[in-house]
N, C-alpha and C positions, 0 to 999 in steps of 0.2 A: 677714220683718218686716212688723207690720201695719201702718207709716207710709211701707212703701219707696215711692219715685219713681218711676213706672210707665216703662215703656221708649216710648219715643215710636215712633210707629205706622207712620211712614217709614222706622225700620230693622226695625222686624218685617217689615215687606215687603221689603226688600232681602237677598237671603242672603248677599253682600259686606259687608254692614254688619259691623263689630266695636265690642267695648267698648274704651275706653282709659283713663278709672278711675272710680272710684267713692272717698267721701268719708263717712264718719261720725261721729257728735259719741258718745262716751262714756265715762263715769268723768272727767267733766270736762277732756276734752282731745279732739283731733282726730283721728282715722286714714283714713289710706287705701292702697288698691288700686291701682298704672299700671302700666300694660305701656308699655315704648317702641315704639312701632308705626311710628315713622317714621324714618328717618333723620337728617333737619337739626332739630336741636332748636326752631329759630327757628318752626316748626310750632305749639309750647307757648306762644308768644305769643299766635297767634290763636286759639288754642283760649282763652287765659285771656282775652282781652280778649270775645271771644262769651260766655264764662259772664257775665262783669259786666254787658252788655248784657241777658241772656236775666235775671240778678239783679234788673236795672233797672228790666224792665217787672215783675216783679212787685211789687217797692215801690209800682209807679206805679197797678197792679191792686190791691194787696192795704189800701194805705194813702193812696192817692194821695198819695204822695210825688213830686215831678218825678222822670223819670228821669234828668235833670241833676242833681239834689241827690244822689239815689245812688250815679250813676257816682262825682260825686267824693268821697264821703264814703268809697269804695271806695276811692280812689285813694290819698286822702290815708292810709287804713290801710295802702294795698298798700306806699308809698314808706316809711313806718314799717316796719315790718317785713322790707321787702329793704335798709334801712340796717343796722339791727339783725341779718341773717342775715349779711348783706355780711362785715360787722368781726367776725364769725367763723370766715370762710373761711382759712385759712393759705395765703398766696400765694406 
């Protein structure tokens, strides 16, 4: 793809490095790629709470938006949408 995200340059160097997923927007909707690589899923929190951070400074680079404004703006979408997944879970 000629807009991909280049692989950051700390796991090109590493041969232990692995992928754990990848994310793309098209036909007006979202997809992606995980592999479970770890065992305690509690893992996928710090990975997701790092992406909004790693999100954050880009607003703050790209728009100079605070990265406080982002994080929550993030947040406030994240908590919509795990209510809305929630009460579709059959428990």
């Amino acid at each position: 793809m000629a807009d991909e995200v280049p692989i950051p340059e700390q796991a090109l160097s590493d041969p232990a490095a692995f992928e754990v997923f990848r994310v793309w927007f098209a036909h007006n909707s979202m997809f992606m790629g995980l592999g479970r690589r770890f065992d305690d899923p509690a893992l996928w929190g710090v990975i997701l709470a790092q992406v909004a951070k790693e999100a954050a400074k880009l607003y703050a680079n790209d728009l100079g938006m605070s990265q406080v404004s982002a994080l929550l703006a993030m947040k406030q979408q994240f908590d919509e949408e795990w209510i809305a997944f929630s009460s579709t879970i059959v428990k």
